[in-house]
N, C-alpha and C positions, 0 to 999 in steps of 0.2 A: 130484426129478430123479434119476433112474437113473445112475450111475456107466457111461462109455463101456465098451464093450469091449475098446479097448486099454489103459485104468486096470485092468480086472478081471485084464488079461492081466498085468500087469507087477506085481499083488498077488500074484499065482500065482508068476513068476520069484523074485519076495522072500521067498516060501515054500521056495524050494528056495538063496538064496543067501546069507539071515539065519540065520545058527544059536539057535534056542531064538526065534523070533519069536513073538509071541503079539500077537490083535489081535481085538476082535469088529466084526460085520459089521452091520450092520440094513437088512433086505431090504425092499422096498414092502408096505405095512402093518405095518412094524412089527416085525416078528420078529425076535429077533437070535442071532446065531448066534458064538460063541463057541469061537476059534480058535488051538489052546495043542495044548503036550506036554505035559498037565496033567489028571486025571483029571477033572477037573468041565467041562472040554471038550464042545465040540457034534464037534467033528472035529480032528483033528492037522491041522498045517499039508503035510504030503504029501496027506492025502485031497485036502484042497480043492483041490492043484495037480491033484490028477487031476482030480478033477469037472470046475475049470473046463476042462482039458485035452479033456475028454471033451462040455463044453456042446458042443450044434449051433449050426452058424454061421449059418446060416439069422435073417432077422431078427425072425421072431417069437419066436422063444427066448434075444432079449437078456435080460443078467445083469439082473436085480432087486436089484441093490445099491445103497443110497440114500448110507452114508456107512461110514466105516471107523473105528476108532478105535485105535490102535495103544498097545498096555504099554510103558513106560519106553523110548519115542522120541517126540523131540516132529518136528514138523515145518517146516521153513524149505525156502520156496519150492519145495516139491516134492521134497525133500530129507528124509528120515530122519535124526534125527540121536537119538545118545547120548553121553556123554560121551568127546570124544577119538576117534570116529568119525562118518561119513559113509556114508549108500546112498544109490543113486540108480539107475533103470533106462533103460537108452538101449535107441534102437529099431533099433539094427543089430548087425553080428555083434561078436565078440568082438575079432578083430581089426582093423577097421573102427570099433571105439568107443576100444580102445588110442592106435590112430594119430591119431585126433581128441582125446583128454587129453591126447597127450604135444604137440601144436603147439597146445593152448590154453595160451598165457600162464601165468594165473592156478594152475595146477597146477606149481609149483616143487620143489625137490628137496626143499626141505621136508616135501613130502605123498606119501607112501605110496599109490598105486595098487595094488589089485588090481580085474581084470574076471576075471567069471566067466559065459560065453556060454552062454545057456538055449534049446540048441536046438529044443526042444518048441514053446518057445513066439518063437523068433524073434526075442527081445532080448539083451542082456546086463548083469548086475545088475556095478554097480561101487561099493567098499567104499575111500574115503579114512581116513586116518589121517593126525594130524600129533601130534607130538608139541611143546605149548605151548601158542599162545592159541587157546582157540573162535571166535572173530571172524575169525581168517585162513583158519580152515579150512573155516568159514559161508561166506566168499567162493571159498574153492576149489572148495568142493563147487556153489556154487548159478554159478559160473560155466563150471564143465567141467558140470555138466547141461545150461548153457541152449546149451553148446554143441555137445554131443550132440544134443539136441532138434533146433536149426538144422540140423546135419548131415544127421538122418536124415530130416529135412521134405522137405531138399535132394535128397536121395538120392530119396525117394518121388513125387518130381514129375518126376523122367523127365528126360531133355537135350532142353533146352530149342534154339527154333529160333534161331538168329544172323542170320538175313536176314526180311526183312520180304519177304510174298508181292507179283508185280508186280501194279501196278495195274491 
C-alpha cells in the first residue's frame, strides 16, 4: 500500500526542517531510493522536497511510496525520535500549531518547542527537546502530535451546523 499524499507531503516538510536527515524510500516494485547529504545518495533531501513539491496533484500521479525507513530516528507513534529530541509534522500553519502546543497539557515548561511553518507545502514541522528522561518527552511529543492532528482534522471539517434542519 502506497504511502498517502499527505505522509509524502509532511516527509517533504522534514526534509526541509531536520538538519542532516537521511532516510531511504522504496517505491512500488521495489526500487529504493536513497536520501542523504551524502555522496552515495540517490538525491539530497532538498531535491526530493522539490520533486514532491513539483508531483501533480492530479490522482493518477499519486506518490508510489510503499515505506520509508529513516537513519538514527527510531519512530514512536508517529513521532521522530533521536536522543533527547522530538519531530513531528502538524497540518496547519505555524502559528495555528504554536497556539495548540502551548494549551496542550502534556507540553510543560520542561520541553522546549520549536515550530518551523513549511509554506510550500502547508504544514508545520515542530522539533521538542527536553532535557532528562526519554519517557516524558515520548509523552510530550506523541501527546502534542495527537493533538495537532485533532486540531487540524477539526479545522479541515469546516463549522459545523448547531441546529438540526426543521422537520
Amino acid at each position: 500500500m502506497t504511502l498517502s499524499r499527505e505522509t509524502v507531503h509532511g516527509l517533504a516538510a522534514l526534509c526541509g526542517g531536520i538538519p542532516d536527515l537521511a532516510f531511504t524510500v522504496t517505491m512500488t516494485g521495489g526500487a529504493q531510493l536513497r536520501i542523504a547529504e551524502r555522496p552515495d545518495a540517490s538525491m539530497c533531501p532538498h531535491l526530493f522536497r522539490q520533486a514532491v513539491l513539483a508531483w501533480p496533484d492530479a490522482e493518477c500521479f499519486a506518490p508510489a511510496i510503499e515505506a520509508v525507513a529513516f537513519d538514527d530516528f527510531s519512530q514512536v507513534a508517529g513521532v521522530l525520535a533521536c536522543p533527547g529530541l522530538r519531530w513531528f509534522v502538524a497540518p496547519m500553519s505555524g502559528a495555528d500549531t504554536a497556539a495548540c502546543l502551548e494549551a496542550c497539557g502534556a507540553i510543560g515548561d520542561l520541553t522546549d518547542a520549536v515550530v518551523r511553518e513549511d509554506l510550500d507545502l502547508g504544514v508545520s514541522v515542530v522539533r521538542l527537546a527536553r532535557h532528562g528522561a526519554e519517557p516524558a518527552l515520548d509523552d510530550a511529543a506523541v501527546a502534542g502530535y495527537a493533538a495537532c492532528l485533532a486540531e487540524g482534522l477539526t479545522r479541515a471539517a469546516g463549522p459545523r451546523a448547531t441546529t438540526l434542519p426543521p422537520r
